[in-house]
N, CA, C and O atoms as CSV, one atom per row, in Angstrom:
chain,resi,resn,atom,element,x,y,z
A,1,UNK,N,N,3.277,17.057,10.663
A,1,UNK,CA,C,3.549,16.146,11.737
A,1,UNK,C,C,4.959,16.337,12.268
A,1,UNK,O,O,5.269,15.891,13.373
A,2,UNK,N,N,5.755,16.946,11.550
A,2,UNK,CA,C,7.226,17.212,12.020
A,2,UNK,C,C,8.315,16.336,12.334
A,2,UNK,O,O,9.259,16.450,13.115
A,3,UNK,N,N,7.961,15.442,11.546
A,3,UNK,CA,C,8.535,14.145,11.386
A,3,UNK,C,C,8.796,13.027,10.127
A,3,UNK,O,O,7.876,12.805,9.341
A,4,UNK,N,N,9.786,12.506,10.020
A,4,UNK,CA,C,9.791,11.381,8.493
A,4,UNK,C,C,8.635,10.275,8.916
A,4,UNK,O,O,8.053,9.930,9.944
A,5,UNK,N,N,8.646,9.995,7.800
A,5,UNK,CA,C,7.115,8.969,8.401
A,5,UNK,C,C,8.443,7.040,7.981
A,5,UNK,O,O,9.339,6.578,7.276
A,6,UNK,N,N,7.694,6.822,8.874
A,6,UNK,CA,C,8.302,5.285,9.269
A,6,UNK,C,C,8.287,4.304,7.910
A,6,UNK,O,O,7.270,4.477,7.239
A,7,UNK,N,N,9.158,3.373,7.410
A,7,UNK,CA,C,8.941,2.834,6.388
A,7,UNK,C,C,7.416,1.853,6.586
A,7,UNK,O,O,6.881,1.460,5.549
A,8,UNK,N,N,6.902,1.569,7.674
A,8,UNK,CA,C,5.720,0.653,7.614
A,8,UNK,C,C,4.637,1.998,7.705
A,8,UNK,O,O,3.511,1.679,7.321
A,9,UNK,N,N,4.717,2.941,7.989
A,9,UNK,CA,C,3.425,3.615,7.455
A,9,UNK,C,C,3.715,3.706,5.640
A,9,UNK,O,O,2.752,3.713,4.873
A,10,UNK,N,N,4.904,3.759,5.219
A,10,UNK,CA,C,4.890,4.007,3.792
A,10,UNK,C,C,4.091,2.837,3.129
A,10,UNK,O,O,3.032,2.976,2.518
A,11,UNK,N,N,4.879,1.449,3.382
A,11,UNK,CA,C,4.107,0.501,2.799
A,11,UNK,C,C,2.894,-0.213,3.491
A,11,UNK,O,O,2.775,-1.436,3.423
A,12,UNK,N,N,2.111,0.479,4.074
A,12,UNK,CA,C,0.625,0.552,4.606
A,12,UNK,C,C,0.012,1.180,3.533
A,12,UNK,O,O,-1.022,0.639,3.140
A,13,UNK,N,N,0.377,2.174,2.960
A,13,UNK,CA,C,-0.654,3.036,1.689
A,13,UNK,C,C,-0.280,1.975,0.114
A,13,UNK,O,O,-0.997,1.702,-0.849
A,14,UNK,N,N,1.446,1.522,0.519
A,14,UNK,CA,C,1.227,0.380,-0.579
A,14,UNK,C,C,0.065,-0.689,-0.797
A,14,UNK,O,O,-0.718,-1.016,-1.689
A,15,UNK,N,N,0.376,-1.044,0.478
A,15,UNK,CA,C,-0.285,-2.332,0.932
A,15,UNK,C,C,-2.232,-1.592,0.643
A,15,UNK,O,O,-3.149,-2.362,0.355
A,16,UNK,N,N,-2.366,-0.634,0.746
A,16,UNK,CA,C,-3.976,-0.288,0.670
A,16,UNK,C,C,-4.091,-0.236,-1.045
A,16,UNK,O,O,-5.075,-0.632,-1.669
A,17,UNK,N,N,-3.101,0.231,-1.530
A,17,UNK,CA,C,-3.236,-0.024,-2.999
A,17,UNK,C,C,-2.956,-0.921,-3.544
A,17,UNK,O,O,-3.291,-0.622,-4.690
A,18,UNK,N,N,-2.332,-2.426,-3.606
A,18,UNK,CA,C,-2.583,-3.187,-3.637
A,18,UNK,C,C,-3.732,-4.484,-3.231
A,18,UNK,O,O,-4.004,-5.537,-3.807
A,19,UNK,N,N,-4.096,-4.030,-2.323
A,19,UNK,CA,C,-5.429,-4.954,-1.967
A,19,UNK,C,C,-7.201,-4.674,-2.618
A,19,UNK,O,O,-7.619,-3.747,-3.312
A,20,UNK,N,N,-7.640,-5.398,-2.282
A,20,UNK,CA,C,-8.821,-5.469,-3.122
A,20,UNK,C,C,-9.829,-4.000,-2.657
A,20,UNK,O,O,-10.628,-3.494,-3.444
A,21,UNK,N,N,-9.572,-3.446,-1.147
A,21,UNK,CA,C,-10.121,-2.399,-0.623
A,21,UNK,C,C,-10.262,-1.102,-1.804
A,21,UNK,O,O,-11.311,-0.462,-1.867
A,22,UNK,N,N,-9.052,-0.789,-2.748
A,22,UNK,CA,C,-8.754,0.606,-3.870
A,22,UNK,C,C,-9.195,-0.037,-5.039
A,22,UNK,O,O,-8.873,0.474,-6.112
A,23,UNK,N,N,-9.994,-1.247,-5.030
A,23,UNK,CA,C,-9.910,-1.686,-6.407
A,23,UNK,C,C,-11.038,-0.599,-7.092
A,23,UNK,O,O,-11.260,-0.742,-8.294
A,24,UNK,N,N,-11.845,0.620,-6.262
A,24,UNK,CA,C,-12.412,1.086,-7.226
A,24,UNK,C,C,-11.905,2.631,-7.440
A,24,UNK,O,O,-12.728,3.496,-7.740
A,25,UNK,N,N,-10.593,2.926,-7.283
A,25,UNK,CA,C,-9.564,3.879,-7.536
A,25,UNK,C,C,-9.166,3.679,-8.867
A,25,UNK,O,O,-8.702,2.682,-9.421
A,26,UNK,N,N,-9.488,5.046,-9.371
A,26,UNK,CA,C,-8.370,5.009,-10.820
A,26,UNK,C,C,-8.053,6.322,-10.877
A,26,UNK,O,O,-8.651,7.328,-10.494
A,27,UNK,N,N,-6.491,6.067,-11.692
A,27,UNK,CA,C,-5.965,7.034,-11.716
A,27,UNK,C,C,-5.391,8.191,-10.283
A,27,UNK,O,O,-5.107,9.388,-10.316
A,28,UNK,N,N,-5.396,7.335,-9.288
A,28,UNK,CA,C,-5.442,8.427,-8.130
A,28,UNK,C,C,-3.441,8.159,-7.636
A,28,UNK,O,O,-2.534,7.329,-7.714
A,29,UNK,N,N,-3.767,9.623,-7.110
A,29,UNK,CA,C,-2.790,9.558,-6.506
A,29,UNK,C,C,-2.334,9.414,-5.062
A,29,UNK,O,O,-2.514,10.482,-4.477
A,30,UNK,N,N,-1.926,8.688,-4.451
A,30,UNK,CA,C,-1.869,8.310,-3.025
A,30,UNK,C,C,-0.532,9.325,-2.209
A,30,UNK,O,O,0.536,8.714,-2.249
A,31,UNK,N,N,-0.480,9.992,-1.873
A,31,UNK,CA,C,0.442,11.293,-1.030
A,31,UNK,C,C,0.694,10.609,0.217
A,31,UNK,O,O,-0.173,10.679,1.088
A,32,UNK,N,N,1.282,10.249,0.336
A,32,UNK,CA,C,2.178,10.014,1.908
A,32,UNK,C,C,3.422,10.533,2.036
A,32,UNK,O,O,4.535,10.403,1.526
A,33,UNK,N,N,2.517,11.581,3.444
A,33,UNK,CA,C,3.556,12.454,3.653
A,33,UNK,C,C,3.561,13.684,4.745
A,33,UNK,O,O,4.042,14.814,4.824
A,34,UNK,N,N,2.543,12.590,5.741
A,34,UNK,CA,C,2.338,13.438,6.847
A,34,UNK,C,C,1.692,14.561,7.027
A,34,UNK,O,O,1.552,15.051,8.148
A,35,UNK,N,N,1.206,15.115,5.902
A,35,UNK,CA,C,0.236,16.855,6.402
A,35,UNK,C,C,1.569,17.477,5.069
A,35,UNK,O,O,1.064,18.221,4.228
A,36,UNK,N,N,3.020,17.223,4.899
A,36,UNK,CA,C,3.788,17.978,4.540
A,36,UNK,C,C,3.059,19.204,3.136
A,36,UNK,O,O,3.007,20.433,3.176
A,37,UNK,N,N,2.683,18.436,2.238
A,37,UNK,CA,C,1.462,19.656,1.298
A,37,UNK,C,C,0.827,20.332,1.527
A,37,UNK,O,O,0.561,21.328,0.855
A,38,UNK,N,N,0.334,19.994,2.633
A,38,UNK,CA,C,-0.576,20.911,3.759
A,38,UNK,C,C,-0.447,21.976,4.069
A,38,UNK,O,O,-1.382,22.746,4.287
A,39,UNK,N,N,1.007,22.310,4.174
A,39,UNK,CA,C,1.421,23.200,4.534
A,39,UNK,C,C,1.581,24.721,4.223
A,39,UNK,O,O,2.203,25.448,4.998
């Protein structure tokens, strides 16, 4: 994306792991970070 990502997209993936939506996630890892691994 070629860009830092905004502190409210960061705590948007918080906020998705905290809410009841990931409650059937385990063990995962959540990557925010724009495509940057992608690469």
């Amino acid at each position: 994306m070629k860009r830092a990502g905004t502190p409210l997209e960061v705590a948007n993936g918080c906020l998705f792991l905290a809410c009841d939506e990931s409650s059937f996630m385990t063990g995962a890892e959540l990557v925010i970070d724009g495509g940057y691994l992608a690469q």
